[in-house]
C-alpha positions in Angstrom: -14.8 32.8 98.5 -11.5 33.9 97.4 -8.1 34.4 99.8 -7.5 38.0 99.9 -4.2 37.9 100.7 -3.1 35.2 97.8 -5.1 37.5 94.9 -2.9 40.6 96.2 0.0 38.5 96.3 0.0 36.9 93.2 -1.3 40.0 91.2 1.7 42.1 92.7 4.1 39.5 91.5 2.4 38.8 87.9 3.2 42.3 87.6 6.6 41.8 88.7 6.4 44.1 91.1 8.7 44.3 95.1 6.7 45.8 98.1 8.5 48.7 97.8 7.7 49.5 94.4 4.3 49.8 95.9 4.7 51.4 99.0 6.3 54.5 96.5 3.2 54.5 94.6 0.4 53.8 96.9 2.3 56.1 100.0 1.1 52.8 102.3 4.2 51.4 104.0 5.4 48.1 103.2 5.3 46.4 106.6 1.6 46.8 106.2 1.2 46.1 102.9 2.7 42.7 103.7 0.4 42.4 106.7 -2.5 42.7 103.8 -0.8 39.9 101.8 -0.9 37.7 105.3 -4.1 38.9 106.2 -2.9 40.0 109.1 -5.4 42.8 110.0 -4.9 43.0 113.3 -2.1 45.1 113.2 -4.2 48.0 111.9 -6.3 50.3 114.1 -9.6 49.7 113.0 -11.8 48.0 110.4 -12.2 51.6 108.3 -7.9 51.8 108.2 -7.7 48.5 107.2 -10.6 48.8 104.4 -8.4 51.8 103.0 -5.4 50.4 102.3 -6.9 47.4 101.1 -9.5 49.4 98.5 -6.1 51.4 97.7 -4.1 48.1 97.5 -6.3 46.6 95.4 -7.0 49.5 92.4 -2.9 49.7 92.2 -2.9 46.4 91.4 -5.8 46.3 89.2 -8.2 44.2 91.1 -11.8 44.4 91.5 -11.2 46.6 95.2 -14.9 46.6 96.2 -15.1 42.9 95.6 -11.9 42.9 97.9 -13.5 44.6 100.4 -16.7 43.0 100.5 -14.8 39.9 101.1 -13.2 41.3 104.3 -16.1 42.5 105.4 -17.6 39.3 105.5 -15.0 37.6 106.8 -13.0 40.0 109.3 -15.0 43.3 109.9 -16.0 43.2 113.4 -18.6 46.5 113.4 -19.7 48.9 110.5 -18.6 52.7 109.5 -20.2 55.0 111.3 -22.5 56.9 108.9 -21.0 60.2 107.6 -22.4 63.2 109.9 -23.5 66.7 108.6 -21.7 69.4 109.0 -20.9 70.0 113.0 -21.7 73.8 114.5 -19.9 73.8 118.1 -21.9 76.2 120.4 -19.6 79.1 122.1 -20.7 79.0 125.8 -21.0 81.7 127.6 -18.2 82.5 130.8 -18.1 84.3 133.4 -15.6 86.8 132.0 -17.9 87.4 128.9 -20.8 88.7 131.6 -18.4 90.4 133.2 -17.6 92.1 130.0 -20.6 92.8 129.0 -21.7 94.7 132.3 -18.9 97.4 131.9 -20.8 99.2 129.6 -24.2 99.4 131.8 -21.9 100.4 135.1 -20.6 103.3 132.6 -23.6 104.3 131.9 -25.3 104.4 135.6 -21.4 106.3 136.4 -22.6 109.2 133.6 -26.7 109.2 135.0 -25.2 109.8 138.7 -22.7 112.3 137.7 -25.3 113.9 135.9 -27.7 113.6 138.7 -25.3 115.4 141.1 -24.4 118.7 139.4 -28.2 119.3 139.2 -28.5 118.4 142.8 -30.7 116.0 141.8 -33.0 118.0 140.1 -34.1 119.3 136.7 -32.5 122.5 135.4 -35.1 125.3 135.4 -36.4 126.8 132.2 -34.3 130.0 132.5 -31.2 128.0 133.3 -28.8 128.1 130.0 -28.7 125.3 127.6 -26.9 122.1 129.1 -23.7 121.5 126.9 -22.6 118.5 125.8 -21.4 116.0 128.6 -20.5 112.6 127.0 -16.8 113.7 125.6 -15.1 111.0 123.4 -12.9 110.4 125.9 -16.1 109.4 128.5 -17.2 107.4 125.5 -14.1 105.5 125.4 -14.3 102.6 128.0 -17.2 101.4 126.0 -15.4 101.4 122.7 -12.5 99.4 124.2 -14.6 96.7 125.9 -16.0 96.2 122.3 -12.7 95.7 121.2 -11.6 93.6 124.0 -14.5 91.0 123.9 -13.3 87.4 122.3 -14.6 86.3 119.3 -14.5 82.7 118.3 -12.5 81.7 115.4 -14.2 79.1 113.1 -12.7 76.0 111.0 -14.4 75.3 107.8 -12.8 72.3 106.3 -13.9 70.9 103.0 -12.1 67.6 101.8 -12.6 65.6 98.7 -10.9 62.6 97.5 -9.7 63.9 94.4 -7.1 60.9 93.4 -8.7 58.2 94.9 -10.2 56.5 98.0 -8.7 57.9 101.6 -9.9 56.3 105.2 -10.7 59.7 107.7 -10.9 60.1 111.3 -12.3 62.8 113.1 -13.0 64.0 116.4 -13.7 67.4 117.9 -11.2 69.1 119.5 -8.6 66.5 120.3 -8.2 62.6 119.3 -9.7 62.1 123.1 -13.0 64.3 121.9 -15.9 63.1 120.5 -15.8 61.2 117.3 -17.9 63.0 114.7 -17.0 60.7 111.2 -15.4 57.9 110.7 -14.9 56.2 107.2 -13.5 55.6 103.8 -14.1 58.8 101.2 -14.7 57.3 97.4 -13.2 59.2 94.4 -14.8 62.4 93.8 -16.6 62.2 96.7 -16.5 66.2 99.4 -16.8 65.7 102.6 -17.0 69.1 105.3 -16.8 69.8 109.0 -17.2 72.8 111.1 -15.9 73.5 114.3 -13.8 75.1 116.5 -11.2 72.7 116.6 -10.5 69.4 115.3 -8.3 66.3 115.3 -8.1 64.4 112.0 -6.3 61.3 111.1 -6.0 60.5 107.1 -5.3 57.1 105.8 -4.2 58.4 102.5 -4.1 62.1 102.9 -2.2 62.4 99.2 -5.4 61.4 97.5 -7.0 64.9 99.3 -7.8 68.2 98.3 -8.0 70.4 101.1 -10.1 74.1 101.6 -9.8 75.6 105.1 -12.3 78.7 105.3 -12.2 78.7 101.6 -8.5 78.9 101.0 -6.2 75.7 99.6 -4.4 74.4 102.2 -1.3 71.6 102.0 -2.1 68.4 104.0 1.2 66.1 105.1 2.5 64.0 102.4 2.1 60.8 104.4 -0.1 59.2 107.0 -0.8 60.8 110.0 -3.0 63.2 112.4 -3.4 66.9 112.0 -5.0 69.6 114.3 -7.0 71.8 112.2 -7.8 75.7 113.7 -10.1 78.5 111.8 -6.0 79.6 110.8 -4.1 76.5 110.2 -3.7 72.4 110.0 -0.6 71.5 111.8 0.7 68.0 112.7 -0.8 66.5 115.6 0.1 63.2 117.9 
């Protein structure tokens, strides 16, 4: 058993390195790179946050990071990653707007038959009665075409990450950081990772070490730590 907090210690100063030398290269702030160094883990929010900046930590420096980490585990971790979960397709529910909606159409429709009904006195034209003309003008037809137009239609966020420069910790939840948790975990270089949803909340560890597609287009992610609502139109900083 090694001390992990020594072996980052005395690597950082071998290499003649100050805290915020590495806080400038890693992005991780140096109050909690020092906690690392003191072991003091509590400080973080979880087991998965702490293993990031650790595994980060630790490949600055040139350490084995996975022997790093298998030490805290062993030693600190109090419950394991929850195991990545495939893509997530959120259901639309119907309202009762939409129903309303969609009956607008059929109450046209029965207006026309009984207008129809009553010129004819409710009965069929004879055969020596002219032709009927046309009765449906585009402007009878136009309700219809405007309740089309009018009825909501979801907008979808198709989020594709990949740890391009190295290891980042993610947390997301569906529509808020209240909503259900649907990953939680640390992404290893190289590896994609994708979600879709309506809505979600996602918290990044180490969101400079992401690449970042929303509904197929490049998006920016915020140069340092923290939470980001993601729509099917934009990511925008979140509490």
């Amino acid at each position: 058993m090694f001390e992990i907090g020594s072996s980052l210690r005395k690597a950082r100063m071998r290499q003649k390195l100050e805290l915020a030398d590495v806080e400038r290269a890693t992005r991780i702030r140096a109050r909690y790179l020092m906690a690392l160094e003191e072991e003091r883990f509590e400080i973080f929010p979880g087991t998965a946050y702490a293993k990031g900046f650790l595994r980060t930590y630790a490949d600055h420096l040139g350490l084995d990071a996975q022997r790093v980490v298998d030490e805290y585990n062993s030693r600190f971790a109090q419950e394991e990653e929850l195991q990545a979960a495939p893509a997530v397709r959120v259901r639309r529910r119907r309202t009762w707007r939409d129903l309303r909606l969609a009956a607008i159409p059929i109450a046209v429709l029965l207006a026309l038959v009984g207008w129809q009904l009553s010129r004819t006195g409710g009965h069929h034209p004879s055969a020596k009665a002219p032709p009927a003309t046309e009765t449906t003008t585009a402007a009878e037809r136009t309700p219809t075409t405007i309740t089309r137009a009018l009825e909501p239609t979801p907008t979808v966020a198709k989020i594709r990450l990949v740890a391009a420069r190295g290891p980042c910790w993610i947390d997301v939840h569906l529509g808020s950081r209240t909503g259900r948790a649907i990953y939680t975990g640390t992404l290893q270089a190289g590896q994609p990772v994708h979600f879709v949803a309506q809505r979600l909340w996602i918290r990044m560890g180490a969101p400079w070490n992401l690449d970042a597609q929303l509904n197929g287009k490049t998006v920016q992610l915020t140069p340092t730590v923290g939470n980001v609502l993601v729509t099917g139109t934009n990511l925008t900083p979140a509490p």
